[in-house]
N, C-alpha and C positions, 0 to 999 in steps of 0.2 A: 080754614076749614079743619075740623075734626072728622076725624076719620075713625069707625068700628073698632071694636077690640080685635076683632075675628080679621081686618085688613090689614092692620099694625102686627098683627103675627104672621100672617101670611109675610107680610113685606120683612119681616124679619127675620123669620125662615131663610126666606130669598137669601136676603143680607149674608148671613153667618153661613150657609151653602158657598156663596160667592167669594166669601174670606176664604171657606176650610178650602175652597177649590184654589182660590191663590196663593194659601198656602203650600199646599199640596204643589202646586205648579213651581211655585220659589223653590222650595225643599228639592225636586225633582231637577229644578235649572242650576243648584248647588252644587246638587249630587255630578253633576253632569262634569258640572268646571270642575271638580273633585276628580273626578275620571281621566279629563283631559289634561288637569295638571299632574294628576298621578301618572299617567301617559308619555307625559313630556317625561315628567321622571323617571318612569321606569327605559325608555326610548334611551336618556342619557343613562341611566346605569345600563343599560345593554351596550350603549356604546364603548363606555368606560370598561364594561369588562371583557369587549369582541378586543380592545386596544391591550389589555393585560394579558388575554388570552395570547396576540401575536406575538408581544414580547418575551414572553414567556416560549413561544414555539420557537423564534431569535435563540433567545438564550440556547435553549434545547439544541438546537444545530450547531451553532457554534460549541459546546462542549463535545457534541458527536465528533466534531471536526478535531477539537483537541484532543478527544481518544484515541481518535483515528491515529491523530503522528505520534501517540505514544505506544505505538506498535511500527516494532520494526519488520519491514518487508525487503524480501531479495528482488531484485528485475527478474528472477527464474529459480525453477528448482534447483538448486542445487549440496555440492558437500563445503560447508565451512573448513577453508585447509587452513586459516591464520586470524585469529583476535586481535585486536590492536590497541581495544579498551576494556577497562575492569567494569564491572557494573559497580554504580554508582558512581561512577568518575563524572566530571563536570566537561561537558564539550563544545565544542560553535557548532552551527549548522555548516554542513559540506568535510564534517569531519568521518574519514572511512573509519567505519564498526569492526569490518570483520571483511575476507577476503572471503569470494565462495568460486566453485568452481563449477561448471555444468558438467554432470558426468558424462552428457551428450558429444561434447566438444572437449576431447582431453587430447592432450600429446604427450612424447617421450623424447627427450634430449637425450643422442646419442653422442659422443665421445670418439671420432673416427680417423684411426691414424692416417698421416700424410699419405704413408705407402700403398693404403688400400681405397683412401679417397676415388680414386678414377673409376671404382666399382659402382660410385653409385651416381644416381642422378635425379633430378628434380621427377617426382613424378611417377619414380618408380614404387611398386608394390615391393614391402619389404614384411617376412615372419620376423616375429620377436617373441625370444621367452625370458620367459622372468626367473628369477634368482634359486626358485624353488623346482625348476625344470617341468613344473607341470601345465605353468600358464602360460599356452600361446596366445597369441593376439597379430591382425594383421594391422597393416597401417600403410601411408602413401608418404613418400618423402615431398614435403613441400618446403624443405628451406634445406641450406648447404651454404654455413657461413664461407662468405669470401677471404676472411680474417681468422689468421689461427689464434688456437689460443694458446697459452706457455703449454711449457713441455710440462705433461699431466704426471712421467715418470722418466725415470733416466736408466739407462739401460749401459752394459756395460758390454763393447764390443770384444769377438775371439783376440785383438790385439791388445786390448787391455786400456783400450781408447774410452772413456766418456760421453754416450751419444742421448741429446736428448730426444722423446719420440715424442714427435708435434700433433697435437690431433686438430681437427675440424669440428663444429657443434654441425651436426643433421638432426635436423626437427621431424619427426613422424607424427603425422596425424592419424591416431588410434580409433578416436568413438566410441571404445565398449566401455560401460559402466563396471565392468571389473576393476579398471583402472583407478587404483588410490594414490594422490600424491607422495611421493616420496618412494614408490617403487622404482626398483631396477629393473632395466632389460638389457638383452645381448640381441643383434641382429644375425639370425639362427639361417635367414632364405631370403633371398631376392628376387623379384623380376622384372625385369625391363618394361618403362612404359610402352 
C-alpha cells in the first residue's frame, strides 16, 4: 500500500520528534553518568585531600611537639645560682642545664662552734643578719649536723697551746626572697621552740 504525501510527513515528523527526543534522552543519560563519574571523582579527590589534610595536621603537631622541647622550662619559678652548659654545646637527654633555686624555699648554713652548739636546737626560731648589718631575716633551725666538721680556724690559747675550734653546720630555713646564694649571715637572736 501507498500512502498520501501529507501521511508520510506526518509519520515523519513523528519519526525525527521521536529520534530528537532519544536524542535529547541519550545526551541527558550521558550527561548523567558524566555527573556520576565526575562524582565518584570529585568524592575521591575530596577523599584524597580530607587524607593530605590529616597528614599534614600530623605533621603540624608533631613539629609543635618538637618546639615545644626546644624550650627549656624550670619545674618552678625560680633564681638560676649555676650553669653547667655553654649554649650550643651537644648533650643526651637527662643532662642538668642549669641549677635554679626557689626563692620561696631558701636556707643558710651556719658554721657553729662546738662551745656554743648546746645553745641551739632543732626547731628553734633563730634572727640572722647579713654581712651589711642591715638585713635581718628570721628563720627555724631544721637540721644540726651530728658530724663536725674540721677545725674552720685555729686559735691560739693564753698558754701558747694550738687549739683548733670545731664547728657544727646548722641549716636555717629562711623563706624570704631577699635571700641570694652566696650570701653571709651571723645568728644575731634566738628562741626556743
Amino acid at each position: 500500500g501507498a500512502i498520501s504525501r501529507q501521511t508520510y510527513d506526518q509519520e515523519k515528523s513523528a519519526y525525527d520528534q521521536a529520534v530528537a527526543a532519544y536524542n535529547q534522552t541519550t545526551q541527558a543519560v550521558s550527561q548523567a553518568e558524566s555527573g556520576l563519574l565526575q562524582t565518584d571523582v570529585d568524592k575521591a579527590n575530596e577523599t584524597a585531600l580530607l587524607r593530605r589534610k590529616e597528614q599534614a595536621e600530623a605533621a603540624l603537631r608533631q613539629i609543635e611537639v618538637n618546639l615545644d622541647e626546644t624550650i627549656i622550662r624550670a619545674p618552678f619559678d625560680g633564681i638560676i645560682t649555676e650553669k653547667y652548659v655553654e649554649e650550643g654545646s651537644m648533650i643526651s637527654t637527662g643532662t642538668p642545664l642549669v641549677a635554679v633555686q626557689d626563692p620561696t624555699d631558701n636556707w643558710v648554713d651556719i658554721k657553729v662552734p662546738e662551745t656554743e652548739l648546746s645553745g641551739y636546737h632543732l626547731h628553734d626560731k633563730v634572727t640572722l643578719t647579713g654581712r651589711d648589718d642591715k638585713t635581718k631575716v628570721t628563720g627555724e633551725i631544721t637540721d644540726i649536723s651530728r658530724k663536725a666538721d674540721f677545725a674552720t680556724q685555729r686559735a691560739t690559747s693564753e698558754r701558747g697551746k694550738d687549739t683548733d675550734i670545731i664547728t657544727f653546720n646548722v641549716k636555717i630555713q629562711i623563706n624570704d626572697t631577699r635571700i641570694r646564694p652566696g650570701m653571709r649571715f651571723r645568728i644575731t637572736g634566738s628562741e626556743p621552740a
